[in-house]
C-alpha positions in Angstrom: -0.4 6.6 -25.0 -3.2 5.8 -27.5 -5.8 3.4 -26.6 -4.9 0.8 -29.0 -1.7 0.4 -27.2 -3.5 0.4 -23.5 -5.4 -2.5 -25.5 -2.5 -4.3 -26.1 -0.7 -3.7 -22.9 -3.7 -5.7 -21.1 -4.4 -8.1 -23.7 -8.1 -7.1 -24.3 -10.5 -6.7 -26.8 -11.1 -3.0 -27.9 -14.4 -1.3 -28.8 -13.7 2.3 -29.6 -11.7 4.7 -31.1 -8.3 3.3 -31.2 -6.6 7.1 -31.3 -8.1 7.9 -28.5 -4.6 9.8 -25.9 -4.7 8.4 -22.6 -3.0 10.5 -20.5 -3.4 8.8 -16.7 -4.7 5.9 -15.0 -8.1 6.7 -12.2 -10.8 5.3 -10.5 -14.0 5.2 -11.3 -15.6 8.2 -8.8 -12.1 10.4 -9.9 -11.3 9.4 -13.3 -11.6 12.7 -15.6 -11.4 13.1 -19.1 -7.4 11.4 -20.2 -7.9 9.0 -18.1 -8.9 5.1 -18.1 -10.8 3.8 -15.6 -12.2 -0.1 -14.8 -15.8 -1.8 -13.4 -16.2 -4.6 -11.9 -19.6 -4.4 -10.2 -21.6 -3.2 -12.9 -21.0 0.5 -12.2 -19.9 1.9 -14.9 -20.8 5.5 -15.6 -17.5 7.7 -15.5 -16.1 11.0 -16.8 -12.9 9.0 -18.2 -12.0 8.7 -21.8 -12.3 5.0 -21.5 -13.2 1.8 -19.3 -11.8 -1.5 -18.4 -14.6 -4.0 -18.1 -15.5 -7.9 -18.3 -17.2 -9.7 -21.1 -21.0 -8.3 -20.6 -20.6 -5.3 -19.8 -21.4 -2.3 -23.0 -20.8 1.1 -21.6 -23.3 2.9 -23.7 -21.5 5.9 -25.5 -17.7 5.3 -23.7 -14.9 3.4 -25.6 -14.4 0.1 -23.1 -11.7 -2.7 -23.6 -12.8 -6.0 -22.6 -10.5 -7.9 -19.7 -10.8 -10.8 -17.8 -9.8 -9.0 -14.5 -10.4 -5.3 -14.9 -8.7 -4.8 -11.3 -6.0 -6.4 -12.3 -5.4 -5.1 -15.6 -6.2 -1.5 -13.9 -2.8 -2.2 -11.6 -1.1 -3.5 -14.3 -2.3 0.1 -16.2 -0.8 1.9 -13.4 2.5 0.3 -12.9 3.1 0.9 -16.8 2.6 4.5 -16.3 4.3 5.0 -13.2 7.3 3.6 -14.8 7.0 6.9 -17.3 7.7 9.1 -13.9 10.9 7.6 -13.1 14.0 9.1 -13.5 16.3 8.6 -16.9 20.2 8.7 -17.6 22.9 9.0 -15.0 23.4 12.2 -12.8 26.8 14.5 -13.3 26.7 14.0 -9.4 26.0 10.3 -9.1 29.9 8.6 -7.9 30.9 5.8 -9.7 33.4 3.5 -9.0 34.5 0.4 -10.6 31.2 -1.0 -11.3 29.7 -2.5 -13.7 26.6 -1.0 -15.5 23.7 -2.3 -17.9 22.0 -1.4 -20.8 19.7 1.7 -19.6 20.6 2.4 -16.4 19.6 5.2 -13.9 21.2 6.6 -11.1 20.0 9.7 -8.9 22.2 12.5 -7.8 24.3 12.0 -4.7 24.4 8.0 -5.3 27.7 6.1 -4.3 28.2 2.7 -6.3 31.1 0.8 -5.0 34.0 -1.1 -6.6 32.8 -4.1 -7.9 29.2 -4.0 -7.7 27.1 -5.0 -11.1 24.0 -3.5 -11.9 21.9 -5.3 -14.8 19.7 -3.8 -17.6 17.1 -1.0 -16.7 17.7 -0.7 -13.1 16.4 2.3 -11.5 18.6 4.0 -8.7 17.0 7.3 -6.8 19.5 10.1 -5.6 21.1 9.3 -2.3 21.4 5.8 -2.3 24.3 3.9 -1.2 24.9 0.5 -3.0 28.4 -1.5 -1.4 31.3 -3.4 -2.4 30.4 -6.4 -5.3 26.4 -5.7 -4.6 24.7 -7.0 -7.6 21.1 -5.8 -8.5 19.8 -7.2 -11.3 17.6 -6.1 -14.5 14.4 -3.6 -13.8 15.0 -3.1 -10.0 14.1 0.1 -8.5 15.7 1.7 -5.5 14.0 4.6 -4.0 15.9 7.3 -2.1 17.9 6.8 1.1 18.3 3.2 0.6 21.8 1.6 1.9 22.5 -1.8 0.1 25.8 -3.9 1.4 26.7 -7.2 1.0 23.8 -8.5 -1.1 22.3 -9.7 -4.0 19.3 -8.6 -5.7 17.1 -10.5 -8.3 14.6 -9.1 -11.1 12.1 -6.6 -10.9 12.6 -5.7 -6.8 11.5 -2.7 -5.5 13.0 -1.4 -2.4 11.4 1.5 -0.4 13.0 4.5 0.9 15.1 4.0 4.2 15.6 0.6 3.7 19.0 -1.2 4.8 19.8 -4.3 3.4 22.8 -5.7 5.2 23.7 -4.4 7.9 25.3 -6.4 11.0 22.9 -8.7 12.8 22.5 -8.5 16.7 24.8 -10.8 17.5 27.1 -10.1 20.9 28.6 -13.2 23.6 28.4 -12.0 27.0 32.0 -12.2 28.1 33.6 -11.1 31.7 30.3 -8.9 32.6 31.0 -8.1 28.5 29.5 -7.7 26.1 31.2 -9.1 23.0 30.2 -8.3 19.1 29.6 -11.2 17.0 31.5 -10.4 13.6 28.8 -10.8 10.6 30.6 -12.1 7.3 27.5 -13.5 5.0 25.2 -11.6 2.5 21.6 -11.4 2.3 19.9 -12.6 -1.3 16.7 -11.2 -2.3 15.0 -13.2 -5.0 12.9 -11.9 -7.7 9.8 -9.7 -7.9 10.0 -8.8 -3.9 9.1 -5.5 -2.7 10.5 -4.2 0.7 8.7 -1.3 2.1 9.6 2.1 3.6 12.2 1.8 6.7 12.4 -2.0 6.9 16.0 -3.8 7.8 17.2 -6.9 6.7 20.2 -8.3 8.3 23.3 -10.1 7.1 24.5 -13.8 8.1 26.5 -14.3 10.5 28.2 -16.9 7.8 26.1 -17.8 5.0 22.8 -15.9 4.0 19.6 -13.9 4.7 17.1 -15.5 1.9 13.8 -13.6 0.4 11.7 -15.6 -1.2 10.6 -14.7 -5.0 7.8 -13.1 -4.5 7.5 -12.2 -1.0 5.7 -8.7 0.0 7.3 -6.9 2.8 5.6 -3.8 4.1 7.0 -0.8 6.1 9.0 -1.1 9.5 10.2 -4.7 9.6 13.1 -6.0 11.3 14.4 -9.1 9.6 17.3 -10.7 11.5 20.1 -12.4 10.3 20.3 -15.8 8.9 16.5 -15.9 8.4 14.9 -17.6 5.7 11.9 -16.6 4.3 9.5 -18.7 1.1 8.2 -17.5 -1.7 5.0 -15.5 -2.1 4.8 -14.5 1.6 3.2 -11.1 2.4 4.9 -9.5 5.7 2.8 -6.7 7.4 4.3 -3.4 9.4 6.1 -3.5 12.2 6.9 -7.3 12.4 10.0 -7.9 14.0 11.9 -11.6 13.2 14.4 -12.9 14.6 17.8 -14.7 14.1 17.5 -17.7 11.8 13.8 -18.4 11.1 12.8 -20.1 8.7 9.5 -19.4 7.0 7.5 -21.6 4.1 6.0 -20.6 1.0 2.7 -18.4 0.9 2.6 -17.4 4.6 0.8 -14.2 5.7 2.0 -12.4 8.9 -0.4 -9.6 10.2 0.9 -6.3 11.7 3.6 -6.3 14.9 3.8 -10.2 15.1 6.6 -11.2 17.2 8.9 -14.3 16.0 11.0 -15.6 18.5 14.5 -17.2 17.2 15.4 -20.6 15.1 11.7 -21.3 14.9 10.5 -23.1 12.1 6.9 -22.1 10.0 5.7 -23.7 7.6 3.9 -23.3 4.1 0.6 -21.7 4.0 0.4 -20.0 7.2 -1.5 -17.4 9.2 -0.2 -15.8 11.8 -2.7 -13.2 13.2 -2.2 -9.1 14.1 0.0 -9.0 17.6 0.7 -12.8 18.0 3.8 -13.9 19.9 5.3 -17.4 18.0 7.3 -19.0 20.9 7.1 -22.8 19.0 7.3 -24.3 15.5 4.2 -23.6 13.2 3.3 -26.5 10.9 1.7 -26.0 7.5 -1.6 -24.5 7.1 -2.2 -23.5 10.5 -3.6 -20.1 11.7 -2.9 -19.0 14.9 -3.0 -15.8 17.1 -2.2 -14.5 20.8 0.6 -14.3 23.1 2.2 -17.0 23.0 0.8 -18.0 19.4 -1.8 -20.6 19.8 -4.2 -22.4 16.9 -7.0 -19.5 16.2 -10.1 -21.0 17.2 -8.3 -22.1 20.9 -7.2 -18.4 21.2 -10.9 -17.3 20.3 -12.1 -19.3 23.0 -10.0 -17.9 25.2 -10.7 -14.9 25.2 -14.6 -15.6 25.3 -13.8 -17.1 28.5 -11.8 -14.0 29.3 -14.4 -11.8 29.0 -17.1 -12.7 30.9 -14.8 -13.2 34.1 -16.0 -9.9 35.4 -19.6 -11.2 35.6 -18.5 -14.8 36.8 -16.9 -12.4 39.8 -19.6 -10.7 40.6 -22.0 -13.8 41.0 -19.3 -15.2 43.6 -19.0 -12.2 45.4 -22.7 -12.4 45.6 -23.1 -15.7 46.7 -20.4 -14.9 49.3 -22.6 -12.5 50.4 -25.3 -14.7 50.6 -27.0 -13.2 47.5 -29.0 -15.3 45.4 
């Protein structure tokens, strides 16, 4: 890719040779020669063919494009060239039902597409993925390997990690005679635009009705979401959360590494739920909480202060049991 397109890719200003082949994407301490690199802190000596700086900033003797956000044009560098490594065309053994397919397309080896299912423009499907009856995925989603998709409907521009499901039965079971009876689950799950789901997460059907993913919303690896959950827009979900049955969640929350979330609680927009927290009751907007169960931050903090010094509050009263002074 010639540096004149780079230029226009990131809608900067370019000082250089315009010819200039950019071959990769690097950071500043590994970027070799091929490679496009960005500075933000004023650090700017590199071996790469080229830098992403702000307005300022003259890397003596190095072609530079000026951005507003070098970091950001720098991951918008490397998604563009990532997309180059993806897979093209439609595998010999890919199996193909009844479905429909758009303009572009890719499909892996050893993918099953089932009757009925519709996948839009430029959609990117790894080997060994399973997508189910009437699925729709739409344009520029990509599917890594080993990903099972049933009963569900995916938006723009999703990417979905390997060993995902998305779909499957929620945990649903009446305890009948001593028994243990399964709760049939009928609904879908929708996934809204731009979300990413990371490696090994599950996301449950409904019951009835949906599972909703917020536009947006960054999952990471290893989540459980349960059925009938509701989750905003923009909200960024950290490893090993688990979720249960019909939660709902507001816009722009951020929940930190194996939270707990008790069912049909309600959280609202702009939230913070720290690392480990147990959420037992409703969260309104804005707050930040932490601990087990989930209380406001600065309470919890306090808390554990206390905590903390009990062993030297305990050894004062033994002394002064014993007379000590």
């Amino acid at each position: 890719m010639k540096l004149s397109k780079v230029a226009e890719i990131v809608e900067g200003r370019l000082f250089g040779d315009p010819d200039i082949e950019i071959t990769g994407v690097a950071g500043l301490d590994e970027a070799e020669a091929g490679d496009i690199t960005f500075a933000t802190n004023g650090k700017k000596e590199a071996k790469a063919s080229a830098i992403l700086v702000k307005d300022g900033v003259n890397p003596s003797g190095l072609p530079y494009i000026i951005v507003q956000n070098p970091k950001l044009s720098f991951c918008k560098l490397l998604s563009e060239f990532a997309r180059t490594n993806h897979p093209s065309g439609i595998h010999k053994l890919a199996v193909i039902g009844k479905a429909v397919l758009g303009k572009d397309v890719a499909i892996g080896a050893g993918s099953v597409i089932e009757d009925g299912a519709r996948i839009g423009d430029k959609v990117i499907i790894y080997p060994n993925v399973y997508i189910g009856k009437d699925v729709s995925i739409d344009k520029g989603t990509i599917i890594y390997p080993q990903v099972v998709i049933k009963r569900a409907r995916i938006g723009k521009g999703v990417i979905v990690h390997s060993g995902v499901v998305i779909g499957s039965d929620g945990f649903g079971y009446l305890q009948h005679n001593g028994e243990n009876v399964k709760v049939p689950h009928q609904g879908n799950v929708v996934i809204e635009d731009e979300v990413e789901i990371g490696a090994n997460t599950t996301i449950d059907c409904g019951t009835t009705g949906s599972t909703v993913i917020g536009a947006g919303t960054k999952i990471d690896n290893l989540v459980q979401i349960a059925h009938n959950c509701v989750i905003g827009k923009n909200c960024v979900i950290v490893a090993q959360v688990g979720i249960s049955g019909s939660v709902q969640i507001g816009d722009n929350t951020i929940i930190a590494g194996q939270v707990g979330i008790s069912d049909h609680i309600k959280i609202g927009k702009n939230v913070k739920i720290a690392a480990r927290a147990v959420v037992t009751k409703n969260i309104g907007d804005g707050k930040v909480v932490s601990g087990f169960p989930a209380k406001d931050h600065q309470k919890e903090k306090r808390l554990i202060a206390s905590i903390n010094q009990l062993p030297e509050l305990i050894k004062r009263v033994k002394g002064l049991e014993n007379g000590e002074k």
